[in-house]
Backbone as CSV, one residue per row, in Angstrom:
resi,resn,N_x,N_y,N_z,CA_x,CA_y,CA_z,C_x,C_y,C_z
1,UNK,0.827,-1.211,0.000,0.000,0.000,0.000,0.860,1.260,0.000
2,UNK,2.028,1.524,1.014,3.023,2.082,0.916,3.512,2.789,-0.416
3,UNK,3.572,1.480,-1.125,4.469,1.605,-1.950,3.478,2.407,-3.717
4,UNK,2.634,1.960,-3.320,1.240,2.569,-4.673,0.835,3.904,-4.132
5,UNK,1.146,3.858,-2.930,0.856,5.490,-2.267,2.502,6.504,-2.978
6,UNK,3.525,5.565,-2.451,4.864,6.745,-3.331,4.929,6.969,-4.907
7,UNK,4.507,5.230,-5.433,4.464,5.544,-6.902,3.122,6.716,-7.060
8,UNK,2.383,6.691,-6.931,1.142,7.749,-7.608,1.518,9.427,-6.943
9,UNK,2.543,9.114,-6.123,2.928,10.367,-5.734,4.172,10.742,-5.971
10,UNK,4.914,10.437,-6.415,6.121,10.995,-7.467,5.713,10.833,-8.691
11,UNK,5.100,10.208,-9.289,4.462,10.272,-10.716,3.705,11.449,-10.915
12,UNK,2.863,11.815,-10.249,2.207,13.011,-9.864,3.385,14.624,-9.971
13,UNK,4.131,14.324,-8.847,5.072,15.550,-8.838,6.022,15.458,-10.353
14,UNK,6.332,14.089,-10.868,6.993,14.271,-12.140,6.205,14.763,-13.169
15,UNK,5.075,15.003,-13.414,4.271,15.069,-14.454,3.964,16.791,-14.077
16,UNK,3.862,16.964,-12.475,3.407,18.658,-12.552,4.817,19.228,-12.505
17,UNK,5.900,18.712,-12.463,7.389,19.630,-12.493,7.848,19.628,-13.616
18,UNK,7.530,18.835,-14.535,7.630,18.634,-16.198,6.529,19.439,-16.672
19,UNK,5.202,19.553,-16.394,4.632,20.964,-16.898,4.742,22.013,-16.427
20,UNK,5.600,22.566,-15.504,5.692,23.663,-14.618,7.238,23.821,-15.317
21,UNK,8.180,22.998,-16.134,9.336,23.203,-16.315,8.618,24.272,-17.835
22,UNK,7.367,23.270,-18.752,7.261,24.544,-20.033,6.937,25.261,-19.953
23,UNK,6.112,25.643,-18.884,5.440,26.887,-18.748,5.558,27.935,-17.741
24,UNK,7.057,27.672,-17.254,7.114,28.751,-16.588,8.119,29.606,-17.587
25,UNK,7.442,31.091,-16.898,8.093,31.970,-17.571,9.711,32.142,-17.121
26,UNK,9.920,32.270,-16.181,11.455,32.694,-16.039,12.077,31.294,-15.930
27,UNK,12.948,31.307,-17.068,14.121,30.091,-17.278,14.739,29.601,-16.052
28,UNK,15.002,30.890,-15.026,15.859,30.089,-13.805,14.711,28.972,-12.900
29,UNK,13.275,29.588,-13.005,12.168,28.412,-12.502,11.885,27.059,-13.052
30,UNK,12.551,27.550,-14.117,11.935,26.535,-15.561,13.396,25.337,-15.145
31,UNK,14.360,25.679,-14.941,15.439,24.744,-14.259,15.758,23.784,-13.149
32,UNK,14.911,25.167,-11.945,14.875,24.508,-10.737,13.070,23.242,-10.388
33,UNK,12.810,23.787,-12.048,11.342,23.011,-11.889,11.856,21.395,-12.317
34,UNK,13.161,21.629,-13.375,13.256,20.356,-13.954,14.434,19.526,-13.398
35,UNK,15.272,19.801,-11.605,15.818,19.842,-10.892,14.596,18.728,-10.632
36,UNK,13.264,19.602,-9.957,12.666,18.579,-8.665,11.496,17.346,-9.458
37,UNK,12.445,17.781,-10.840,11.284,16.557,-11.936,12.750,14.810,-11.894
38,UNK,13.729,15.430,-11.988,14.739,14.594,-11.611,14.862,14.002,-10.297
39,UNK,14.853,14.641,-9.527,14.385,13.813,-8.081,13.441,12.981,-8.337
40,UNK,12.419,13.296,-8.300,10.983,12.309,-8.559,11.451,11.337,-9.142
41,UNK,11.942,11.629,-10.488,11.942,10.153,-11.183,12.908,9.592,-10.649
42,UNK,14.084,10.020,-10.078,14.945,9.038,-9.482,14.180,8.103,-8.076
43,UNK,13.170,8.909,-7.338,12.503,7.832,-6.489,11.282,6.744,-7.261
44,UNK,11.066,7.391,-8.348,10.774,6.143,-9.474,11.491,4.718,-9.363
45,UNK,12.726,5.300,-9.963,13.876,3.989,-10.263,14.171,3.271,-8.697
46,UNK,13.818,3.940,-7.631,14.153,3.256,-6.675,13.106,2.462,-6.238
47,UNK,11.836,2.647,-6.944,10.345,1.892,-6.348,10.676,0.651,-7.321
48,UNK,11.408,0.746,-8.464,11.413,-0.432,-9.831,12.622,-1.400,-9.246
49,UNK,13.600,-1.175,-8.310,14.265,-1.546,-7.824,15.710,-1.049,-9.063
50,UNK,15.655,0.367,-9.432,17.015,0.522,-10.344,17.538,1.738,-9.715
51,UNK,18.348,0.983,-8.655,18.648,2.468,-7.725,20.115,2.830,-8.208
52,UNK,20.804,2.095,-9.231,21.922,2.647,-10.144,21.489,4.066,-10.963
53,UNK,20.385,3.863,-11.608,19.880,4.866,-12.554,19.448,5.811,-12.224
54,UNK,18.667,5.486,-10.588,18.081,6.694,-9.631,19.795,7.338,-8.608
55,UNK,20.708,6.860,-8.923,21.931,7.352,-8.328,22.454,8.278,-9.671
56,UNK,22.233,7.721,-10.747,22.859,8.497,-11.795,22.126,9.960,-12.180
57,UNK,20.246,9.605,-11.880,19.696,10.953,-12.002,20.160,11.972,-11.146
58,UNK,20.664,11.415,-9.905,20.685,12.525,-9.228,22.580,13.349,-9.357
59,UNK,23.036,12.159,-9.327,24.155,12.285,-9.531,24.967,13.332,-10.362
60,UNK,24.646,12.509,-11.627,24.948,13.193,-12.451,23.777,14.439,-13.689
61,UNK,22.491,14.371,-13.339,21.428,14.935,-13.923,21.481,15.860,-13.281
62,UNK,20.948,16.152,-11.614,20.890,17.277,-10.856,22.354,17.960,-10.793
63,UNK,23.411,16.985,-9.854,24.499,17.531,-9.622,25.350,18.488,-10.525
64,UNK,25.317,17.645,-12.106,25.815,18.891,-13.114,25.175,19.130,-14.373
65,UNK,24.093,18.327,-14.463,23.938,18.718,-15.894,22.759,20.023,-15.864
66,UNK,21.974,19.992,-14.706,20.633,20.895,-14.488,21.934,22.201,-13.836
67,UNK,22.440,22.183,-13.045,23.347,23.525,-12.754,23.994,23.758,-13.525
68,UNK,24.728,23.137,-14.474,24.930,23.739,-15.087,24.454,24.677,-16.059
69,UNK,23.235,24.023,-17.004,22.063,24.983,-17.264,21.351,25.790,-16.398
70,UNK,21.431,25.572,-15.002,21.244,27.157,-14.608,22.175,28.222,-14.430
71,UNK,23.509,28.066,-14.340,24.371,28.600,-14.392,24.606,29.598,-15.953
72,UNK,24.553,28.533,-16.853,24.134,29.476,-18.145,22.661,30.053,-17.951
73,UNK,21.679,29.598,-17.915,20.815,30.769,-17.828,21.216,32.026,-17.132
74,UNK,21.284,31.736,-15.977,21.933,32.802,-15.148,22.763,34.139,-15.538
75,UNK,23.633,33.199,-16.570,25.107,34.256,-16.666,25.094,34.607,-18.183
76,UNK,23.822,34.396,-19.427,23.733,34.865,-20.384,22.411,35.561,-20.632
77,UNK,22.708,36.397,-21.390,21.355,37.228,-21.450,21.012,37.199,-22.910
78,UNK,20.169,35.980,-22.742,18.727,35.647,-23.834,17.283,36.053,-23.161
79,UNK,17.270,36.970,-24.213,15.837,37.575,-24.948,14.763,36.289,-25.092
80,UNK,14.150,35.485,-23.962,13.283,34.845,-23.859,12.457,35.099,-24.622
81,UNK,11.697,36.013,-23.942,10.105,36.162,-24.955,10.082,36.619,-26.669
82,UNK,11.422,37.153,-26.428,11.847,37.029,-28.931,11.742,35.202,-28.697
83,UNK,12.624,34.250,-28.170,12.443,33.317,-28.896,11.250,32.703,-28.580
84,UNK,10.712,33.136,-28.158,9.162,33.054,-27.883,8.099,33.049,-28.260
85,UNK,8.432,34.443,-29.465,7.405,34.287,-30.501,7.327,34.082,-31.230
86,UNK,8.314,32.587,-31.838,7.868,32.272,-32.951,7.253,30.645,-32.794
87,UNK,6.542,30.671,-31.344,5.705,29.440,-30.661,4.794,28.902,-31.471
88,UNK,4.108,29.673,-31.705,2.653,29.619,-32.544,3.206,28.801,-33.942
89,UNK,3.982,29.610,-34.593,4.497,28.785,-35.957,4.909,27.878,-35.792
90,UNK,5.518,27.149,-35.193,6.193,25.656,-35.171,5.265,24.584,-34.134
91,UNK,4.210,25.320,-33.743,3.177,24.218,-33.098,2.804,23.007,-33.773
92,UNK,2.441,23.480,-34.845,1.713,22.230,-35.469,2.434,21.215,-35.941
93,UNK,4.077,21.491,-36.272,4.923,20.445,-36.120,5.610,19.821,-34.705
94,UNK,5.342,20.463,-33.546,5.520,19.524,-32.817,4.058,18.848,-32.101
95,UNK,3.016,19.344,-32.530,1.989,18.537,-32.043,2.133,17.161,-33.189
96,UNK,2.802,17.228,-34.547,2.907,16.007,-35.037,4.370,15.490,-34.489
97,UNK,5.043,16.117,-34.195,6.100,15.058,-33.131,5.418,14.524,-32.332
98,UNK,4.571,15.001,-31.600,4.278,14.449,-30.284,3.351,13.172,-30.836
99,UNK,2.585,13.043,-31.583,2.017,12.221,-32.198,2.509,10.963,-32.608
100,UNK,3.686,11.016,-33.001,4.429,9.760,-33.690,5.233,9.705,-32.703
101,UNK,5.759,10.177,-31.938,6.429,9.727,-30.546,5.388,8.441,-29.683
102,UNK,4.161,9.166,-29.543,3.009,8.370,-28.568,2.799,6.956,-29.678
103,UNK,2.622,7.248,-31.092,2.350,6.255,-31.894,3.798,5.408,-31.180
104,UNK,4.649,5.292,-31.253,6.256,4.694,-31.197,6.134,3.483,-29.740
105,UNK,5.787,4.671,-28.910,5.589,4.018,-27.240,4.125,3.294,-27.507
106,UNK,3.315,3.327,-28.218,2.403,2.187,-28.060,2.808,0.975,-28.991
107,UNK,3.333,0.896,-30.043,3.921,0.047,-30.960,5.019,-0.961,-29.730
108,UNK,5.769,-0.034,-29.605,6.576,-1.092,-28.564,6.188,-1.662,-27.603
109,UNK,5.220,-1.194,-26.853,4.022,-1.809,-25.788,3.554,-2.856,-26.699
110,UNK,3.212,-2.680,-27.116,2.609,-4.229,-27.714,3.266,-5.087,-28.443
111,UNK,4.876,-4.707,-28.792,5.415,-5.417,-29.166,5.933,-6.669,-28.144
112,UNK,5.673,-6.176,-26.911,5.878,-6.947,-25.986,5.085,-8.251,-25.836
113,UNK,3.659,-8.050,-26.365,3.341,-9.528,-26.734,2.413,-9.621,-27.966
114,UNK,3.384,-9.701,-29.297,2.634,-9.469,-30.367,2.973,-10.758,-30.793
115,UNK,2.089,-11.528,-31.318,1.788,-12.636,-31.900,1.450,-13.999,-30.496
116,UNK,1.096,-13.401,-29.609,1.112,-14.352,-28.910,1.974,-14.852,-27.490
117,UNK,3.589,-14.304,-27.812,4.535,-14.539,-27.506,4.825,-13.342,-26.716
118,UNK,5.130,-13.784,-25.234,5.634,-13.097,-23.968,7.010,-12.248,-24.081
119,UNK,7.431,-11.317,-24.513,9.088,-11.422,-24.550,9.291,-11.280,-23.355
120,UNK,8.487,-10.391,-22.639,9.050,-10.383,-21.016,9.551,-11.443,-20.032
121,UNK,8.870,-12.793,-20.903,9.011,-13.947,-20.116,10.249,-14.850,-20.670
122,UNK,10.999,-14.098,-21.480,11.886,-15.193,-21.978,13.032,-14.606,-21.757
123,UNK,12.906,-13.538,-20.834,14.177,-12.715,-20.294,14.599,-13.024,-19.544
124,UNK,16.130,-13.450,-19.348,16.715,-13.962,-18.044,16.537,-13.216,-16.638
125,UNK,15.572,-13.318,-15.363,16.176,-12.816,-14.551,17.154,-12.419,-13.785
126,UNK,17.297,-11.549,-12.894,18.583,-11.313,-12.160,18.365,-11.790,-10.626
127,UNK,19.292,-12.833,-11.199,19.553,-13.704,-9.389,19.148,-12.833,-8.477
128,UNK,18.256,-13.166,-7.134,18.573,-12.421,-6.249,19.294,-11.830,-5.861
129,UNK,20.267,-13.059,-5.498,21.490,-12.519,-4.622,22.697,-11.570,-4.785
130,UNK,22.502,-11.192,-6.564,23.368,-10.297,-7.089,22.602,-9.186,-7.313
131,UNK,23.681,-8.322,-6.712,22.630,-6.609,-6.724,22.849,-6.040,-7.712
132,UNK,21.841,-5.230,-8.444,21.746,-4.546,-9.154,22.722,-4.106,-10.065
133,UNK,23.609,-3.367,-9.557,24.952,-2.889,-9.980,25.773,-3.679,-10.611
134,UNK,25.674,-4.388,-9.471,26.665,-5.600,-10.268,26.450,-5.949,-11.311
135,UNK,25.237,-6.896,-11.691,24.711,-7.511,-12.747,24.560,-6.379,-14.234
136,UNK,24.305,-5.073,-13.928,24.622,-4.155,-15.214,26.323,-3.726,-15.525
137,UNK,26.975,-4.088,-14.222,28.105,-3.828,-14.986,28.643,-5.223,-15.220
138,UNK,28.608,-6.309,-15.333,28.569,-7.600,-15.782,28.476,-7.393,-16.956
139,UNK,26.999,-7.342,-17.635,26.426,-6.741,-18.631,27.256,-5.757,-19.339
140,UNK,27.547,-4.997,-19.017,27.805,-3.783,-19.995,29.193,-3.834,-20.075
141,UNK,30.482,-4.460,-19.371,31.600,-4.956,-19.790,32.125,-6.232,-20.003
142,UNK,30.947,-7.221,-20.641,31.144,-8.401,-21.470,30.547,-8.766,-22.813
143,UNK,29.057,-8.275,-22.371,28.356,-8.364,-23.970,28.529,-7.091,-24.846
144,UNK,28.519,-5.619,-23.747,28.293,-4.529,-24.758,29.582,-3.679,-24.094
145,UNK,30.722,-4.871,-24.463,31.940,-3.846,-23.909,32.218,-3.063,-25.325
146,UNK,32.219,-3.263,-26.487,32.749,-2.098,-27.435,31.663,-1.481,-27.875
147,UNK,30.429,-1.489,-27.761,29.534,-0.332,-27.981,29.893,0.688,-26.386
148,UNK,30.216,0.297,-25.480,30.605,0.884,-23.936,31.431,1.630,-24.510
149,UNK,32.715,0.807,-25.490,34.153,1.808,-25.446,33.594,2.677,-26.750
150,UNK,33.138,2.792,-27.521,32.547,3.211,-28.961,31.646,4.328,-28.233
151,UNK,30.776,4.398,-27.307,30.194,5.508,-26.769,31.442,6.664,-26.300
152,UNK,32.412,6.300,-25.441,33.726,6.995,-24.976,33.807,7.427,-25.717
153,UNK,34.505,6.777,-26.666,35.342,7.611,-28.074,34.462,8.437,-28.845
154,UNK,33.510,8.224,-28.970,32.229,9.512,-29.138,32.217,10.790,-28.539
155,UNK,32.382,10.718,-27.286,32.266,11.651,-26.067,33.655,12.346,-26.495
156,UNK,34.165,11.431,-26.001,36.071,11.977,-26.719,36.118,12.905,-27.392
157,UNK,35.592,12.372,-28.872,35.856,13.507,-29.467,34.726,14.479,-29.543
158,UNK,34.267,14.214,-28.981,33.044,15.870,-28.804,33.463,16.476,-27.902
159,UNK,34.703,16.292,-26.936,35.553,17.005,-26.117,36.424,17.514,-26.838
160,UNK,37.594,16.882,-27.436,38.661,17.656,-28.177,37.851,18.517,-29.507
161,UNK,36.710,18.250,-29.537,36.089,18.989,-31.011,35.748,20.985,-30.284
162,UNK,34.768,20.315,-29.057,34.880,21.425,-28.473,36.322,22.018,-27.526
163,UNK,37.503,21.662,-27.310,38.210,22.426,-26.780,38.700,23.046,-28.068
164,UNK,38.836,22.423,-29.255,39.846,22.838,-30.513,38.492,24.344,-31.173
165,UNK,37.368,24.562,-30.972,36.526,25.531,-31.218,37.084,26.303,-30.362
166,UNK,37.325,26.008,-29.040,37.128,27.223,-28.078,38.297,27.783,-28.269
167,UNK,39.726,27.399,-28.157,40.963,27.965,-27.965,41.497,28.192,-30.192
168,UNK,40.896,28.494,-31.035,41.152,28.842,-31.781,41.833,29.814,-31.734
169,UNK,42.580,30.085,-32.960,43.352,31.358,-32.721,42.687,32.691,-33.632
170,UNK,42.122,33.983,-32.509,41.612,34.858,-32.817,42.368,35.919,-32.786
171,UNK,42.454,37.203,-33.798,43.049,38.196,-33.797,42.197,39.191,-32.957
172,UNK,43.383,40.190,-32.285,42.894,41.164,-31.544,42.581,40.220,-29.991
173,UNK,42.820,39.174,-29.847,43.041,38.888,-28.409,44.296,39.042,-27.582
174,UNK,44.138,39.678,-26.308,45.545,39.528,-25.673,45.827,38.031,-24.797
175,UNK,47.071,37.417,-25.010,46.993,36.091,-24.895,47.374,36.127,-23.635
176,UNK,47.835,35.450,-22.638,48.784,35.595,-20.996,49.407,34.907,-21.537
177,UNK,51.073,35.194,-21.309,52.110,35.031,-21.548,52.779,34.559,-20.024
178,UNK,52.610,33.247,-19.844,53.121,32.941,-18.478,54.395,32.866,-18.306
179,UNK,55.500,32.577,-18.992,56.782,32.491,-18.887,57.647,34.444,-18.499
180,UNK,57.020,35.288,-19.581,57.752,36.800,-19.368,56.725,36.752,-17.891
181,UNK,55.619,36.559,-17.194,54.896,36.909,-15.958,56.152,35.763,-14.982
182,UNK,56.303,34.866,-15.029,57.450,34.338,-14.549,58.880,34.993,-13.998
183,UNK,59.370,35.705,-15.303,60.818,36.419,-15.356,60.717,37.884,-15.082
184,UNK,59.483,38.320,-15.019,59.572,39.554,-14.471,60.015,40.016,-12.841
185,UNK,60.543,40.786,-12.707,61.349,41.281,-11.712,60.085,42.332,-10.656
186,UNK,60.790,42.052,-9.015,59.517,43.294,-8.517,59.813,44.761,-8.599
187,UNK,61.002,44.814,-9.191,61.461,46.314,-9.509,60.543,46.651,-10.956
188,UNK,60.415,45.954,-11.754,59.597,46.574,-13.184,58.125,46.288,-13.219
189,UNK,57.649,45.763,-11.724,56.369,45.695,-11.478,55.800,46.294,-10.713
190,UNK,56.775,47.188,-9.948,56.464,48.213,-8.571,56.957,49.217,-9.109
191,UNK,56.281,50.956,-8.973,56.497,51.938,-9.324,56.340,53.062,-8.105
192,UNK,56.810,53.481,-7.399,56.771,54.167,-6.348,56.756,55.709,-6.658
193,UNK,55.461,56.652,-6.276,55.153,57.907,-6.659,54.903,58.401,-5.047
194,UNK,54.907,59.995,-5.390,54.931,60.536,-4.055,53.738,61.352,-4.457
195,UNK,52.669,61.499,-5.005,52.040,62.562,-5.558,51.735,63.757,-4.165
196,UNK,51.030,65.201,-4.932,51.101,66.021,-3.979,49.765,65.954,-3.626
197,UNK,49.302,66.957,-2.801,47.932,66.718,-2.195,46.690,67.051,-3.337
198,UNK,45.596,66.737,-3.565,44.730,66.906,-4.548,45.264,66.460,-6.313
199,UNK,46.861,65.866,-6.484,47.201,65.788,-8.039,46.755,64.272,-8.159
200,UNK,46.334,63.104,-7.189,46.163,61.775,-7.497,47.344,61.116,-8.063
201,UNK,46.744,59.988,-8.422,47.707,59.057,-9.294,47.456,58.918,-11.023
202,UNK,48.905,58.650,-11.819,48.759,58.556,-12.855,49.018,57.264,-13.597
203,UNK,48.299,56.391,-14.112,48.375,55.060,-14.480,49.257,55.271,-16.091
């Protein structure tokens, strides 16, 4: 009973923090809305018994990927309501996304027993006695160890792709030169003035 009382009540808060994430107006709400939509579902994964995945939402979903998008919201200044109005025009193509998405998730629902045949039932369970964790990383570094390493090397280079964008070489930047900041002396970095009363200082 417990337990149909938490599921209908984080399902609940995931569904109103996921509509409270589109429709709120200020982006920094719209973040901290989709912050407490990640919690929820991570006490999801812990009612399904996948408390790896409910460690990873929080982990790594809240811990950096949602601060960090608030951090950019925060520290850039986008003109919300311009990209705002061009809502109306692109509705009717995502009300047909949304359409063939829902078509997709019912197709696979029933692929689960189409023709007769259980697939759910021909799936190996996971021993009791081996927890969770274990048994996915079993899994994921024996059967799907080079799609595992093939995801990395993906990531990889969408790291060196973005550091080699960022540190391009632009004209009219001043670069820091750490080696002359090194060899400089405190005599050609200290300038000692006596100015008179009311003349200030001259940079």
């Amino acid at each position: 009973m417990i337990t149909v009382i938490a599921f209908y009540l984080f399902a609940a808060m995931v569904i109103a923090s996921g509509t409270l994430t589109i429709l709120a107006r200020n982006p920094v709400h719209s973040v901290l809305w989709l912050i407490l939509a990640f919690f929820n579902a991570a006490g999801l994964m812990i009612l399904v018994g996948a408390e790896f995945i409910a460690m990873l939402l929080v982990i790594v979903y809240v811990g950096a990927v949602a601060v960090l998008f608030l951090f950019v919201v925060m520290m850039l200044d986008i003109d919300f309501a311009e990209l705002r109005a061009g809502f109306a025009q692109y509705l009717p193509f995502g009300v047909l996304l949304v359409i063939l998405l829902a078509a997709e998730m019912v197709f696979a629902v029933g692929a689960w027993t189409a023709g007769g045949i259980d697939i759910a039932a021909k799936a190996a369970p996971t021993p009791a006695e081996v927890p969770n964790i274990e048994a996915l990383g079993t899994l994921i570094y024996t059967r799907y160890l080079y799609i595992f390493e093939g995801a990395g090397l993906v990531l990889l280079v969408a790291l060196i792709g973005a550091i080699v964008l960022t540190h391009r070489v632009r004209g009219g930047v001043k670069a820091q030169k750490i080696a002359a900041q090194n060899q400089r002396r405190p005599e050609e970095a200290i300038r000692n003035v006596k100015p008179t009363v009311g003349q200030g200082v001259e940079l």
